[in-house]
N, C-alpha and C positions, 0 to 999 in steps of 0.2 A: 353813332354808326361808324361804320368802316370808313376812313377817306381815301381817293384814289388819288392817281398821281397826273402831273399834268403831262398830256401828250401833244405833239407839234402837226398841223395839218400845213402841209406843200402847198401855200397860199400867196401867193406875191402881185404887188402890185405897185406902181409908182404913187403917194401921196406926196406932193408939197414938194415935189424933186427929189424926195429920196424915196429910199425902200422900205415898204410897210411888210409887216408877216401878220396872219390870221393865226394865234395861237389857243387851240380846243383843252378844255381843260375838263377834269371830269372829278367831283366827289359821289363816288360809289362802287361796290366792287361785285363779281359777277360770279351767282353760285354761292355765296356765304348766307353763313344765316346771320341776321340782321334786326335790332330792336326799334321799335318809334314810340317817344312818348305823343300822348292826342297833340296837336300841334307843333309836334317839332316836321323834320326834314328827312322824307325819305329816299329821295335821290337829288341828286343839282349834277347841273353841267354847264357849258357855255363856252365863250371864247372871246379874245379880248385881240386887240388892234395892238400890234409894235410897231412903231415908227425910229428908222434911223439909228444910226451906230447906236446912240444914246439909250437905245429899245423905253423909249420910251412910249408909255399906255395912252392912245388917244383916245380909245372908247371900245363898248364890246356889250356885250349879251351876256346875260344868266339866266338858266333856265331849272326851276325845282317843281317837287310834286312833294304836298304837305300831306298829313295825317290828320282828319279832322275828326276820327271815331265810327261808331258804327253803331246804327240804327236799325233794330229789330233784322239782323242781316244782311240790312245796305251798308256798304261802307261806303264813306263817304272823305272824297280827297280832292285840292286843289289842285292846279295848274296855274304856274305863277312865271311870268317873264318879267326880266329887269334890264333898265340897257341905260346910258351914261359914260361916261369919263371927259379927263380923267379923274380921278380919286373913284370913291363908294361908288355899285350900282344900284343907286336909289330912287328912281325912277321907275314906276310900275309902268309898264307898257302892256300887257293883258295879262288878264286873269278868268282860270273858268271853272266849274265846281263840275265833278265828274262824283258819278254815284255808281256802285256795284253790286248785287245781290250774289252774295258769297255763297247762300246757299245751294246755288246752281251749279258754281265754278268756281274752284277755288286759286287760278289763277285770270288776272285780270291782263287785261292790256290798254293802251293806250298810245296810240303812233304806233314807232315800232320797239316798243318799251312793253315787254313779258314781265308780269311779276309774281310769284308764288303767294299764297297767302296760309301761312303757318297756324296763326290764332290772333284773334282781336279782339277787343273790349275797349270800355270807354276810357281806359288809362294808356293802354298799349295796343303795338304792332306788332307780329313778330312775323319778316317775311324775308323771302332770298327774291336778289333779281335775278331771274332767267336772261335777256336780253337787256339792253340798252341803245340807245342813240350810239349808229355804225358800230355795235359790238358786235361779234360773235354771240350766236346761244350758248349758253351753258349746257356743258354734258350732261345728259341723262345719265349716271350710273347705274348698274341695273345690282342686284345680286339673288340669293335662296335661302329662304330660312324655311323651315318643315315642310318643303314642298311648295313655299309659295315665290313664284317669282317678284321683286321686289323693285320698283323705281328709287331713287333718291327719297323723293318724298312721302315713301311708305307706301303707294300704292300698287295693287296687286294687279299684274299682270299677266300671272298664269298659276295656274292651282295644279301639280299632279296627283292624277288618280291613284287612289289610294292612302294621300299621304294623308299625316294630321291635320293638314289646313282642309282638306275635302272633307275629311270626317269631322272636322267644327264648323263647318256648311259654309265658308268661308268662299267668295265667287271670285271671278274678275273683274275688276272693277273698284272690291269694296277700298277701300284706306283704314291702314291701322292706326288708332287714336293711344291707347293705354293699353298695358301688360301689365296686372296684377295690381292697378292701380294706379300706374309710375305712367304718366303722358310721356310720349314720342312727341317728335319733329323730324324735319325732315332730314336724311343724312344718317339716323339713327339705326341703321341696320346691323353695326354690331353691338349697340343697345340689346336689340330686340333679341336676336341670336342668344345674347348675356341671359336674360329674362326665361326665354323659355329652353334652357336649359336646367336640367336637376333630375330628379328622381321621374322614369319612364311611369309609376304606377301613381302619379298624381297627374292633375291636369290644373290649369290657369286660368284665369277670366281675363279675354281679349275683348275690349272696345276697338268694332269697326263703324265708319258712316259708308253706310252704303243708300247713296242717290241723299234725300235730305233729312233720313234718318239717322237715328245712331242706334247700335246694336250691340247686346253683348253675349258672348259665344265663349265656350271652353275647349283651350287645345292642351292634349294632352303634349306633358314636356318629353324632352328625349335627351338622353346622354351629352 
């Protein structure tokens, strides 16, 4: 996965006579699309204790959330804290098993941790973070392809009257999955635009899920 970079919170304090800093540190990045194998690591963050000219590590906190797969459309992920120094944080200090029914929602959360959920299966993850611990959310980008207005993550948020998306009964709400075949994720809307362009007198087979089925429809293409 993507790693982030370490950033400094305004934390001061006197340890031991001298001057300590609280430095926040974060592996993860906000808005990419992002892979997990079943038990690896899909975000960490935390923050570690500097002491004195010598910045040296007296101790600190890591904080991650694991992938442990997905069951009949629960997914299923850890919460893992570690704390120690200096050297390794290897010291578990809690741990707690968080479960999700994807088929509901396809973003989760957890504190103030947004996360999108792309597609899963017992080997992989494929997700973007929306938020994270004190980030910003990530932009929604919107755009249009045949009339449909489009989120980041493919889903439709407004249909005009008339267009091809109305006449392949396409609603607000649905998410597009596949064009002709070819799976989407999220971000992919000059993918899709690519797809259903070609010859006006043929038409495409679009996979939408709409609520916890999946469906499939034909939009005719356009220039």
């Amino acid at each position: 996965m993507r790693r982030g970079t370490a950033t400094f919170i305004l934390s001061f304090s006197l340890l031991a006579g001298c001057a300590s800093k609280e430095i926040a540190i974060k592996f993860y990045s906000i808005g990419t699309i992002e892979r997990c194998a079943v038990g690896g690591t899909i975000m960490s963050w935390g923050s570690f204790i500097e002491t004195g000219l010598s910045h040296r590590i007296t101790g600190g906190v890591m904080k991650e959330l694991l992938y442990n797969g997905i069951d009949h459309e629960v997914l299923q992920i850890s919460y893992r804290e570690y704390f120690g120094g200096p050297g390794p944080l290897t010291t578990s200090a809690f741990n707690q098993d968080l479960k999700y029914d994807v088929s509901k929602a396809r973003t989760i959360t957890f504190r103030e941790i947004r996360i999108r959920i792309d597609s899963a299966d017992q080997e992989k993850m494929t997700y973007s973070i929306l938020a994270g611990p004190a980030d910003e959310p990530a932009a929604l980008s919107s755009s249009e392809v045949s009339g449909m207005g489009l989120d980041d993550s493919l889903k439709v948020l407004s249909v005009s009257a008339g267009s091809d998306a109305s006449a392949a009964g396409i609603k607000v709400g649905d998410r597009i999955l596949s064009v002709g075949g070819r799976m989407l994720s999220g971000g992919s809307g000059d993918q899709l635009e690519s797809l259903l362009t070609g010859d006006p007198e043929t038409s495409i087979e679009v996979v939408i899920r709409r609520g916890e089925r999946e469906m499939n429809v034909y939009m005719r293409r356009h220039n």
